[in-house]
Every structure is written in C-alpha cells, then in structure tokens.
MARVO-750699 format. One record per residue: residue in three letters; z, x, y of N, C-alpha, C in turn. Coordinates in steps of 0.02 Angstrom, whole numbers, plus 50000, padded with zeros to 5 digits. Layout:
REM residues N
ALA	Z	X	Y	Z	X	Y	Z	X	Y
...
This chain:
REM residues 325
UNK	47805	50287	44423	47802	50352	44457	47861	50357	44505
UNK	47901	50397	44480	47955	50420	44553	47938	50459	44594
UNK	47980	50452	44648	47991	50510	44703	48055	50522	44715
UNK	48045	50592	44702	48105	50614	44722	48120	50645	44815
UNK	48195	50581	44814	48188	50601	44894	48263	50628	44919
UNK	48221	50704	44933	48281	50744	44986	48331	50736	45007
UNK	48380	50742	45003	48419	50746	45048	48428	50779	45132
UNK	48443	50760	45177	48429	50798	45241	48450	50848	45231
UNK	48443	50906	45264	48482	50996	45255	48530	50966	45312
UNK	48594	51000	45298	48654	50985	45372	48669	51072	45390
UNK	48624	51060	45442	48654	51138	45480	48672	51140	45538
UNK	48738	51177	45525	48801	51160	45544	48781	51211	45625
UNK	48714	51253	45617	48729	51291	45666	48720	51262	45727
UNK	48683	51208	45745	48638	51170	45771	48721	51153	45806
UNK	48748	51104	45798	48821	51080	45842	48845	51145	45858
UNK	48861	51183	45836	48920	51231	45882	48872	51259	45914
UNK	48806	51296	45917	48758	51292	45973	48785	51242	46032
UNK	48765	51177	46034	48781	51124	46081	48868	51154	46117
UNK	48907	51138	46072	48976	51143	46075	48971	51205	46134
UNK	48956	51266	46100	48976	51326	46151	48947	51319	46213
UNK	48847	51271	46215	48836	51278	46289	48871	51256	46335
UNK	48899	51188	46314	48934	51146	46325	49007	51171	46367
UNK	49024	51232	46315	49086	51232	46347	49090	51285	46412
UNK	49023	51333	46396	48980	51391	46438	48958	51340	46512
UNK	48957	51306	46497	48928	51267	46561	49015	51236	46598
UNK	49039	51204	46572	49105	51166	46583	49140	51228	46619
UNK	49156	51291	46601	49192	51361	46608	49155	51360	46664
UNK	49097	51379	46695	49083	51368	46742	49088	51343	46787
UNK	49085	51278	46781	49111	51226	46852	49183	51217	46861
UNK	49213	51248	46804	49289	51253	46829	49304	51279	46871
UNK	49277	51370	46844	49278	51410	46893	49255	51426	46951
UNK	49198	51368	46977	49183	51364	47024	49223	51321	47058
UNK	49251	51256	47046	49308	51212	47064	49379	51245	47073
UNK	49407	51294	47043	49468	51320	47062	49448	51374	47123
UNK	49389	51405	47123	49384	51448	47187	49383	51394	47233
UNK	49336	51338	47247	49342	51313	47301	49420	51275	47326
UNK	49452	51247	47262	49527	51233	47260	49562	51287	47286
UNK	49557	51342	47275	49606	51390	47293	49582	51423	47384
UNK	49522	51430	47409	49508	51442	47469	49530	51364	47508
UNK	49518	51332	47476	49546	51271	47538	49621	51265	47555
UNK	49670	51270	47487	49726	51281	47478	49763	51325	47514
UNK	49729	51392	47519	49751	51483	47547	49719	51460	47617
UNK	49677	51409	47629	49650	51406	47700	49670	51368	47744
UNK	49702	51304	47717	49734	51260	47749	49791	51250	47813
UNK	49846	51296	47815	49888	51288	47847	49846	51313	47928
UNK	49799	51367	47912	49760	51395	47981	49708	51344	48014
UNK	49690	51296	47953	49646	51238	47967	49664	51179	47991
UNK	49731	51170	47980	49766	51113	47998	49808	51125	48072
UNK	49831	51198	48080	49863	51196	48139	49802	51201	48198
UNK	49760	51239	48173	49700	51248	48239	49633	51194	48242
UNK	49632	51163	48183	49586	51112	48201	49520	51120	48211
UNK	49484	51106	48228	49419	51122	48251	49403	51166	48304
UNK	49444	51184	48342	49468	51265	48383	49444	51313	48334
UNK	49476	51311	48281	49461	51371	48235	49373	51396	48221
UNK	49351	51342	48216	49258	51345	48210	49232	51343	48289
UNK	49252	51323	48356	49237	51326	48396	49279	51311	48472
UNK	49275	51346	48499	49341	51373	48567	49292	51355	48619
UNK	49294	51315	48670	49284	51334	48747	49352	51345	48772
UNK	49313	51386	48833	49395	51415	48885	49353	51411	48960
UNK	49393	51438	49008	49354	51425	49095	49325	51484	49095
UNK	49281	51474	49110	49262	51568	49108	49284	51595	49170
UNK	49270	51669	49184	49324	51717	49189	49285	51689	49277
UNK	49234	51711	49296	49206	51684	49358	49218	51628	49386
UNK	49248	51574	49360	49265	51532	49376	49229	51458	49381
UNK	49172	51470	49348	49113	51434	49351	49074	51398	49278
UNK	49086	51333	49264	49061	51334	49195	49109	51337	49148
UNK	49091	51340	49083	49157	51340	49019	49109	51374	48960
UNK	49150	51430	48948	49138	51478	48890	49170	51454	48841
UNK	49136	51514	48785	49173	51502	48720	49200	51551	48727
UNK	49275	51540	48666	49321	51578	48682	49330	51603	48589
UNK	49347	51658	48592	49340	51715	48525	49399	51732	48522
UNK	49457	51699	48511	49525	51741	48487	49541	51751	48421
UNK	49551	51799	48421	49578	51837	48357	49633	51876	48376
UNK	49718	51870	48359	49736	51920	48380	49800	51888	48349
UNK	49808	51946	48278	49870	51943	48251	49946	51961	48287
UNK	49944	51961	48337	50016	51977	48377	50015	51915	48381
UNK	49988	51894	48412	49996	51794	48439	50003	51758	48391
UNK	49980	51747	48332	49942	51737	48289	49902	51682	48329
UNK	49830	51698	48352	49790	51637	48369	49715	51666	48358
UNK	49695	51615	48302	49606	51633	48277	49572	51593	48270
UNK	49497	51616	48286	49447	51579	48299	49402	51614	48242
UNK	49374	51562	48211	49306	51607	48185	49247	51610	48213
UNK	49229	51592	48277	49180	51587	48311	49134	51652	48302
UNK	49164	51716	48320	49148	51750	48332	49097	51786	48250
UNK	49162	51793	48212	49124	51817	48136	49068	51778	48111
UNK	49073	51697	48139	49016	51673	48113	48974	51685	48159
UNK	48949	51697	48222	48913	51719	48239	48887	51797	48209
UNK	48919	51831	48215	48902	51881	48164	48861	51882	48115
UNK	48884	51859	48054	48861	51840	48012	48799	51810	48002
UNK	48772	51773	48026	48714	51722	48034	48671	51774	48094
UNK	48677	51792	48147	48632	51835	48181	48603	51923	48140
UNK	48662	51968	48118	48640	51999	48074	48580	51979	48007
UNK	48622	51929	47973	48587	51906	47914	48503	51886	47932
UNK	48484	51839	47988	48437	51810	48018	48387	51877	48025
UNK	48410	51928	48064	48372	51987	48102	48377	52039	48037
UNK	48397	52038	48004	48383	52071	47951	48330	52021	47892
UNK	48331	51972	47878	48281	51947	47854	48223	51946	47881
UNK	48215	51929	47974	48159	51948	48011	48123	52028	47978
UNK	48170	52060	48001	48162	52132	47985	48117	52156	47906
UNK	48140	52111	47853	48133	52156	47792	48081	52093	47757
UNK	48067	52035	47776	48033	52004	47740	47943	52014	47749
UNK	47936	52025	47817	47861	52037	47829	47849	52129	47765
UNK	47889	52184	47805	47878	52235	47748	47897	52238	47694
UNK	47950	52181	47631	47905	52178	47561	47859	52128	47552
UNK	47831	52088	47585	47786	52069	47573	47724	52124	47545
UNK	47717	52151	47609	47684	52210	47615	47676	52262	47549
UNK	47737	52272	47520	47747	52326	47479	47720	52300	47424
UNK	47728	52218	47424	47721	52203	47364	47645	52181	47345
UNK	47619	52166	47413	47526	52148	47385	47521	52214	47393
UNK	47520	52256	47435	47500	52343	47423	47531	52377	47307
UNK	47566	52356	47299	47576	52383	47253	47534	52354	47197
UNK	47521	52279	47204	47494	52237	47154	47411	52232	47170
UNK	47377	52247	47229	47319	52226	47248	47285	52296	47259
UNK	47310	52362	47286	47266	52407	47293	47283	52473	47289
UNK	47350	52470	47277	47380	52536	47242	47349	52569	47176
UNK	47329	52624	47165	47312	52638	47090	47371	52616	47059
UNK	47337	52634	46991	47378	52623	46929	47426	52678	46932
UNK	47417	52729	46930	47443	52799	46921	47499	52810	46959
UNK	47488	52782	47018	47552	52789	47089	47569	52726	47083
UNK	47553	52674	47076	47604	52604	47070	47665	52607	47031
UNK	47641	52633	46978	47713	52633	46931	47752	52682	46968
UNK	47731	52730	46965	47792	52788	47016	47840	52740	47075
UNK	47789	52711	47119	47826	52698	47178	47863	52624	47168
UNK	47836	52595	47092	47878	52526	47079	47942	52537	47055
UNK	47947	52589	47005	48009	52602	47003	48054	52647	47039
UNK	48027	52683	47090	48085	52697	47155	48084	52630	47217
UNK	48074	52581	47190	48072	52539	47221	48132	52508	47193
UNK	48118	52491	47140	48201	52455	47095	48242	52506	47085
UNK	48241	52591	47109	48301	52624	47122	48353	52572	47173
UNK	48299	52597	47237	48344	52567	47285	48356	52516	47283
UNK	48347	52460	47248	48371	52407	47234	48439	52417	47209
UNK	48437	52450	47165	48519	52456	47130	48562	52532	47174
UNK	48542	52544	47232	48595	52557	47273	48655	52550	47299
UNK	48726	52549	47265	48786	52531	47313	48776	52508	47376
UNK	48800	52451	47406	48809	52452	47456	48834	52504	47509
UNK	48906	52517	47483	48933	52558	47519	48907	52650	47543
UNK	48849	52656	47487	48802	52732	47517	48770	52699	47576
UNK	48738	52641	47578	48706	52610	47639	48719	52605	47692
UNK	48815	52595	47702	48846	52599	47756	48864	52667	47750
UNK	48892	52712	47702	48899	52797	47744	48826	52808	47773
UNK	48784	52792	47749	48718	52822	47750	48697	52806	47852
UNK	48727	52731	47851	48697	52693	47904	48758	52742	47975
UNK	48814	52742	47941	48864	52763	47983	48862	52832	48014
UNK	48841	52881	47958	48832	52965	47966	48764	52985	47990
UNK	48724	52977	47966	48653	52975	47988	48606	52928	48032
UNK	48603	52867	48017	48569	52812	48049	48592	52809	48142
UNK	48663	52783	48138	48686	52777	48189	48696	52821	48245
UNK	48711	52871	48238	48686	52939	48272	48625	52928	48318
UNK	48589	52953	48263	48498	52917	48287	48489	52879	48314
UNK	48512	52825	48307	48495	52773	48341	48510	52786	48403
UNK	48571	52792	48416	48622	52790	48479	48592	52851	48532
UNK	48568	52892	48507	48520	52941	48537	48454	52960	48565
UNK	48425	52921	48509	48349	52924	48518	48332	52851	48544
UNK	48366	52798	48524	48349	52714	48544	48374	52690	48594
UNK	48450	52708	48581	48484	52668	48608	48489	52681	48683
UNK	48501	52748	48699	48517	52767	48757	48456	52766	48780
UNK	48395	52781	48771	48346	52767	48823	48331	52716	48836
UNK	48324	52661	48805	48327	52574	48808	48384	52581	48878
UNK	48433	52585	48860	48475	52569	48921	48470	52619	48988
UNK	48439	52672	48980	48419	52713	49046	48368	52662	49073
UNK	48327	52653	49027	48257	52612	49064	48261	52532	49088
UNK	48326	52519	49076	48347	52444	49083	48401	52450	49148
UNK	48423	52511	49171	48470	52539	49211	48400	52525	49304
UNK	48385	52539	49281	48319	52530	49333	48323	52454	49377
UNK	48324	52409	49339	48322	52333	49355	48418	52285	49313
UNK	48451	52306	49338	48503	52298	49277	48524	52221	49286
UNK	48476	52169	49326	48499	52102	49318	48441	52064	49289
UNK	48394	52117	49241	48349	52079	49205	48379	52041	49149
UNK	48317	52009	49108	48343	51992	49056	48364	52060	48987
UNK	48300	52092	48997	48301	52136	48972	48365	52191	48970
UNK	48391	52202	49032	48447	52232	49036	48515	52200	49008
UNK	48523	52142	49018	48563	52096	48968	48543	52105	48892
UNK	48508	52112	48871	48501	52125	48798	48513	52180	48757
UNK	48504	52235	48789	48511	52299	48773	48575	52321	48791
UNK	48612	52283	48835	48706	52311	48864	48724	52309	48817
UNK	48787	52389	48798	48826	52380	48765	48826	52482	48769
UNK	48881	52480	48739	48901	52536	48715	48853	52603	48668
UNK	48859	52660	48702	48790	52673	48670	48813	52735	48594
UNK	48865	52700	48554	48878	52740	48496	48835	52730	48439
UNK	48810	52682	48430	48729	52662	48370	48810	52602	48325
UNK	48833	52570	48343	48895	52548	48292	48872	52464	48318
UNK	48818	52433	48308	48833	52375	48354	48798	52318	48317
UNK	48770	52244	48343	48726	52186	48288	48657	52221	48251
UNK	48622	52268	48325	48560	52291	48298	48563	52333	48248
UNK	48600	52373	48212	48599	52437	48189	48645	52416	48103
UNK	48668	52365	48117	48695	52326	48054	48640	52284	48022
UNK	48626	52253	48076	48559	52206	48050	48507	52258	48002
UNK	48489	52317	48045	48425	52363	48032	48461	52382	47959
UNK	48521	52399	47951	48545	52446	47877	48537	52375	47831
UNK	48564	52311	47855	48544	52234	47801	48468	52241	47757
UNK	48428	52242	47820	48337	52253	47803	48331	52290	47763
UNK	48375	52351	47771	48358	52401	47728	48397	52403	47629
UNK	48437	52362	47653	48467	52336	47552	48428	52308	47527
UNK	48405	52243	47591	48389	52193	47544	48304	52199	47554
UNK	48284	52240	47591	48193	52257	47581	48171	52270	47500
UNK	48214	52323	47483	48204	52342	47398	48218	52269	47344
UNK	48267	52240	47364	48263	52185	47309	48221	52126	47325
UNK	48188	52155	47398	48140	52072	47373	48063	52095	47367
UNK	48049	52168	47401	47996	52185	47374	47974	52186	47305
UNK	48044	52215	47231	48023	52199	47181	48004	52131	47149
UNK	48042	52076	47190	48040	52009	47158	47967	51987	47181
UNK	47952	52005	47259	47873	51973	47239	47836	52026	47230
UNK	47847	52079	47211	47795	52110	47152	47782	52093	47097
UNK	47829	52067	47063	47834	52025	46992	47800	51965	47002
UNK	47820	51926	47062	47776	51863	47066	47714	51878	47080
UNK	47681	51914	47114	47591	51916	47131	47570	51939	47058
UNK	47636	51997	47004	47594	52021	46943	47605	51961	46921
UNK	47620	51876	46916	47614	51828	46855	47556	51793	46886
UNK	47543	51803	46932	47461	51759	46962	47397	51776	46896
UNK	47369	51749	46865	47317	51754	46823	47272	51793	46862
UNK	47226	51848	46831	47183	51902	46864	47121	51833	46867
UNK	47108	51802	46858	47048	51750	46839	47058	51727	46917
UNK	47116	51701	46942	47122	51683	47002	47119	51733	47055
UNK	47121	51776	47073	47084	51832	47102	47019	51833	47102
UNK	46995	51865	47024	46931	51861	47010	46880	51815	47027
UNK	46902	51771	47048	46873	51683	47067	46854	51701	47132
UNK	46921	51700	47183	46903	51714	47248	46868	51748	47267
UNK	46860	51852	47245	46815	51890	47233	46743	51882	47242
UNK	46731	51843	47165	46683	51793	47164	46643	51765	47217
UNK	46685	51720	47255	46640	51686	47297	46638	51700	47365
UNK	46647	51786	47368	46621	51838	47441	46677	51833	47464
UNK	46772	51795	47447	46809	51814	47492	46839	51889	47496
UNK	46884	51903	47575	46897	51969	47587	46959	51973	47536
UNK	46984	52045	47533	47045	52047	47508	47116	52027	47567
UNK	47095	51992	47637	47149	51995	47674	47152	51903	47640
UNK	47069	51871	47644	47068	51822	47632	47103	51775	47561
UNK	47086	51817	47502	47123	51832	47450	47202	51815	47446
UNK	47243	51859	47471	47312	51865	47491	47317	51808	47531
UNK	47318	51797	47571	47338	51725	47605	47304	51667	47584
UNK	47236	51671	47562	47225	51588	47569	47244	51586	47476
UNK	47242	51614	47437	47252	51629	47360	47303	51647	47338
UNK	47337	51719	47345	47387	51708	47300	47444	51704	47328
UNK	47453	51696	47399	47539	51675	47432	47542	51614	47428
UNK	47479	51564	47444	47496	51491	47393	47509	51485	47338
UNK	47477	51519	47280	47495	51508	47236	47565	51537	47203
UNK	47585	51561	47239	47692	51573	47220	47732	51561	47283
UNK	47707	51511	47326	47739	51482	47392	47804	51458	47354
UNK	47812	51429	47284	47887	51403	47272	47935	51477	47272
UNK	47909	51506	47225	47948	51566	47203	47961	51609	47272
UNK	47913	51617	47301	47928	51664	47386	47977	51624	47422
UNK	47996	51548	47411	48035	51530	47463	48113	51537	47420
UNK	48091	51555	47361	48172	51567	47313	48183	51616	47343
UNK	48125	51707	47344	48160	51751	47345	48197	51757	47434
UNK	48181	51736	47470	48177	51720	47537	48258	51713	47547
UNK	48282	51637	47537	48334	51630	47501	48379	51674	47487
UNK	48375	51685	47425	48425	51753	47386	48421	51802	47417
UNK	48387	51839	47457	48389	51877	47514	48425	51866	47578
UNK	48417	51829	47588	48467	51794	47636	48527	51765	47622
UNK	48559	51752	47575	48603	51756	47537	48636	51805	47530
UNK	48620	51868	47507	48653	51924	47486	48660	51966	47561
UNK	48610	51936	47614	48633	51976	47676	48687	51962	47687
UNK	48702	51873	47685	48786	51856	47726	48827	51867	47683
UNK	48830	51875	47638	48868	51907	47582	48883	51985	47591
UNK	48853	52005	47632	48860	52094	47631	48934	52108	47645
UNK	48965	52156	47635	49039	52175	47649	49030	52238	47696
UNK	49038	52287	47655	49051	52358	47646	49000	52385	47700
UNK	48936	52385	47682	48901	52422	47745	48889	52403	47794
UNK	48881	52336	47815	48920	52282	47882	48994	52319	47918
UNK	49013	52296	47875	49105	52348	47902	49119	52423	47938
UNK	49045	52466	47901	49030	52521	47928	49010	52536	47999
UNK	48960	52486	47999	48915	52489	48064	48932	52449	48124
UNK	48940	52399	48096	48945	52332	48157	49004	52349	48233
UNK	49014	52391	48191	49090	52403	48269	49168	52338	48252
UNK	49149	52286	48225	49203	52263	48210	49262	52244	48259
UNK	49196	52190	48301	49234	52179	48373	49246	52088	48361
UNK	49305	52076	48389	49273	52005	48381	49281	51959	48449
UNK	49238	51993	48502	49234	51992	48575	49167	51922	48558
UNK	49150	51888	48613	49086	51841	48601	49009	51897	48596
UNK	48971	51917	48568	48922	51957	48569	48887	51932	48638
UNK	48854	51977	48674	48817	51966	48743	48747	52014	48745
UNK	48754	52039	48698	48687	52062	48704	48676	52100	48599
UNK	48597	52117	48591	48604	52145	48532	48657	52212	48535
UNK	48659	52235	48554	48661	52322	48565	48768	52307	48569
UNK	48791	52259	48585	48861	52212	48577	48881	52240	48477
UNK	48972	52255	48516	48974	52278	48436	49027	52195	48395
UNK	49020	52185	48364	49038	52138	48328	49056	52135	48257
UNK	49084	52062	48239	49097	52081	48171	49071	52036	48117
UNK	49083	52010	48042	49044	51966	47997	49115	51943	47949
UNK	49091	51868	47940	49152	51832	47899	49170	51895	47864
UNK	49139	51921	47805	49160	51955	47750	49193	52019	47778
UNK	49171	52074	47838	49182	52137	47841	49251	52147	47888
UNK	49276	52050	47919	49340	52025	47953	49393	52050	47891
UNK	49384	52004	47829	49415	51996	47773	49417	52043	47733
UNK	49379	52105	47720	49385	52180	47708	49435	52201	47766
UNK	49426	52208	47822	49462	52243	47852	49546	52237	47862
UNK	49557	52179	47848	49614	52143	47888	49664	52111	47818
UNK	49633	52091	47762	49665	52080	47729	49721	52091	47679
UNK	49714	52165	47675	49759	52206	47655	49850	52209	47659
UNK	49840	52214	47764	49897	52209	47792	49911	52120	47827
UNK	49883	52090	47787	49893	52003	47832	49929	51970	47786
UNK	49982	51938	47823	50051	51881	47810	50049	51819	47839
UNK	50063	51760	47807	50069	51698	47816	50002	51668	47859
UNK	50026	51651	47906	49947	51633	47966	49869	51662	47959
UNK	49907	51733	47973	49862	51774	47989	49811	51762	47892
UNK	49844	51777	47847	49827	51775	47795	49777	51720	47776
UNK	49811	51660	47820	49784	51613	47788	49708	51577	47826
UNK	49726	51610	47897	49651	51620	47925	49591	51660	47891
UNK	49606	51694	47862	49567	51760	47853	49546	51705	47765
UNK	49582	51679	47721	49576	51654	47678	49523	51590	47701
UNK	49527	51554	47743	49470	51496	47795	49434	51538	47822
UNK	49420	51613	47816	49344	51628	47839	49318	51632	47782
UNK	49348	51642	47708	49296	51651	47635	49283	51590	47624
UNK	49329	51525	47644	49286	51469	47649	49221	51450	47677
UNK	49224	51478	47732	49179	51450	47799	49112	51499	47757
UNK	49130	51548	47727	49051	51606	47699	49043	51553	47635
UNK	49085	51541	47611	49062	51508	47533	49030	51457	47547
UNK	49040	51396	47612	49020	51340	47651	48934	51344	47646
UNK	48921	51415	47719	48870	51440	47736	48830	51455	47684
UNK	48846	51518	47634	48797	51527	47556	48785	51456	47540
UNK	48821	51385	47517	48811	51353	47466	48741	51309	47522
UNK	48766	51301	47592	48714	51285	47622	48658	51289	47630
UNK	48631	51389	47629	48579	51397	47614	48543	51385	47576
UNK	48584	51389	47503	48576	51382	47423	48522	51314	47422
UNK	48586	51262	47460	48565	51162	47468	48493	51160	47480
UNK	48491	51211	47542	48409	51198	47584	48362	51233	47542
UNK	48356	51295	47522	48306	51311	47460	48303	51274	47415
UNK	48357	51227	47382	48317	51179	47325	48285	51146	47356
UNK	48323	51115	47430	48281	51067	47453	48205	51077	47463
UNK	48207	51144	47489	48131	51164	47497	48086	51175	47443
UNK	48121	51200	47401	48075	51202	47326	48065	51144	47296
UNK	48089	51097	47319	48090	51035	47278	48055	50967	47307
UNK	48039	51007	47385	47989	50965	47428	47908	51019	47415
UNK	47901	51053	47374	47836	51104	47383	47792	51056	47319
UNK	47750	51068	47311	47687	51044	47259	47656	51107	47262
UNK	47614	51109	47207	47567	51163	47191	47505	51130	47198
C-alpha cells in the first residue's frame, strides 16, 4: 500500500508580507532617528554656547533680595532661555487637561449610560464633529469671540474685586492685563479641542464594557453613580489612562490656537491672568524671520517639546504597564 506524500505548497506571499513589515517598521525608526538627528544637530550651537542657562536662568532680583529666574529671549542680543516657553507649555497643557478631563468623562457615561437611543447618536456624532475641528478656527474663534468675553465679563471683575485687598494672594493671581489674551484663556480654548477628542474615546471605551457587567451590578441593588465608579471606570482604568495621555499630548503639541490667545510674552508668568508663550507657538512665530543663533535656539525648543511628548508617552506605558485588571 502506498502513500502518496505532498509536497509542501511554497507561498511566496507569506515572505514579502514579512519583508514589507519589516521594512514598514525599519522606515519608521529611521524617520524617527533622523528627526531626532536633525533637532539636536539644528539645536546644538544654542545648546552648547548657553549650557544649561538655556533650560534654566537665575538673576538678582530686581528688589534686591533673593535670586530669580531670569527669561531672556531677545534676538537683538542674541541671548535665550527657554524657561519661559516651557513653562508655558506644561501650565497651559496641565489646566487644560484639569479643565476638559472631569467634563468628557461626563459626556461620555451620560451618552453611554442614560442618554436615549434617539439623541445619543445625534449628539455622538456632533461630538466627533468637533473633534475634527482645525485648530486654527479654535484660535480665531478663541481670539474674536472668547477673549473679548472673557476680558469683560471675567476678567475685569476678578481684578476690580481683588483691587479691594491688592496684597492678597488672590490678587496676585488674577494680575495682569485685562485684554482676555493670557495662560487662563489659552488653557480654557486647549479644554475646549481636546474635550471633543477624549469624550469620543471614552465613549467607545464604556460602549466595549459587556452589558452583562452592568447588568450584574444592577442586579445586586447597586446605584447608577455606584455602577460608574466602582464598575465600569475600573474596568477600562488601562485605556482611560491612554486617553488621558494622548490628550495631554496633543495639548503641548498645540500651535496655532495657543499663538492666538496666549499673548506671546516670554516675561516669567506671575500670575494666571499673565500673558505668555508655548515651545511650539515661540517656533510658529519667530521662525520664519530667524538666522544662525537665533535659528538655532528656536530649533532646541522643538527638541526640548519632542523631549517633553516622548516623556509623557515613557510615563503612560509606564502606567499602563504597572495597571492589572
């Protein structure tokens, strides 16, 4: 009795599959390796003459008492600090995540837990409108309309009512100029980009929770506040600390409607209501007309943001990767 035995099939598609991920992946870290090659390169000569000055300045302060930090920026001299933009940057980004993470939370168990059917879909997808909003309508929007308002209805009475006692703390916080152009009013337009893209992301996450797991809790007499917190924000605690993250991410990343609002000072900030500026909306503004030094400072602040992003990036794996279910 024979058997007849097969030959293997050779398909050929199977390797160049491999081959292309392969090279899809490789293309990648190149291009991530020549950006960071090329910002250290374009950043260097400003990094090497100023040293650690450049990330941080004390000077005598002006009273005579104590030692400040010192914020120079000033292409006549050529002498720069990034002190100031990174402060920027990181206080906006921070107060705008304060700002926008408690209300999509919100939007998003309201849309998934007790919204009808009928109006959820309506208001889920003007929800991922504004998600795919330009930045830059955000800043006319924040610049022509918002700021106005603000500077009118907020701002100036905050500082009439702080005018009363003006060596509080309170009055220190609120000083500043009362045009609506300043940290608070940049921060508030941040909240407002990045509220729409994270409300949709954990709307998507509470819709992959199994209805059985609800139904469970339900079950055994809990409330619906009880539900939501002790049930299903544990159960996508990894995924909420991703979108968290990428939200915060795309704040210090902002350009365009930052640039609008912030005032674009790069004085030390002293109070919120203080107009200031952000790594990225420095490097929009300035880069256009900048030569040698000046250029190459401004080229060591897209380092110092690429630094900061990859940082955040580091600590969300880290955090996702310290979580258990």
């Amino acid at each position: 009795m024979s058997t007849d035995v097969k030959s293997p099939r050779i398909d050929l598609t199977d390797p160049i599959f491999r081959w292309v991920s392969f090279a899809a992946a490789t293309l990648l870290l190149l291009v991530l390796g020549s950006l960071i090659t090329m910002l250290f390169i374009g950043g260097w000569p400003a990094l090497s003459k100023f040293g650690l000055e450049f990330f941080l300045k004390f000077k005598d302060c002006p009273t005579g008492h104590g030692i400040c930090i010192d914020t120079p920026w000033n292409p006549v001299t050529d002498r720069y600090s990034a002190t100031a933009p990174i402060l920027g940057t990181l206080i906006t980004s921070f107060l705008a995540l304060l700002f926008a993470l408690p209300i999509a939370i919100g939007i998003a168990v309201f849309l998934t837990q007790f919204c009808p059917q009928r109006i959820a879909q309506p208001l889920s997808t003007a929800v991922e409108l504004l998600a795919g909003i330009p930045s830059i309508v955000y800043g006319m929007w924040g610049l022509f309309v918002f700021a106005p308002f603000f500077a009118q209805h907020v701002q100036t009475p905050l500082m009439i009512m702080a005018s009363q006692n003006p060596n509080s703390f309170f009055a220190k916080l609120v000083a500043g100029i009362p045009n609506g152009a300043n940290l608070f009013t940049a921060s508030i337009i941040l909240a407002v980009m990045i509220l729409p893209y994270m409300a949709a992301v954990f709307r998507e996450l509470f819709r992959s929770i199994p209805p059985q797991v609800r139904e469970a809790a339900f079950g055994v007499g809990a409330t619906p506040f009880e539900v939501v917190t002790a049930v299903i924000i544990p159960y996508v605690r990894k995924g909420m600390i991703g979108v968290v993250m990428l939200g915060l991410g795309r704040a210090l990343g902002e350009t365009m409607a930052v640039t609008f609002i912030i005032g674009n000072s790069h004085k030390f900030p002293k109070s919120l209501f203080d107009s200031s500026s952000t790594l990225a909306s420095t490097i929009a503004n300035e880069f256009a007309e900048a030569a040698d030094i000046h250029r190459s400072a401004l080229i060591a602040l897209g380092l110092v943001l690429f630094l900061i992003t990859f940082t955040v990036l580091a600590i969300a794996r880290w955090l996702l990767s310290s979580q258990r279910y």
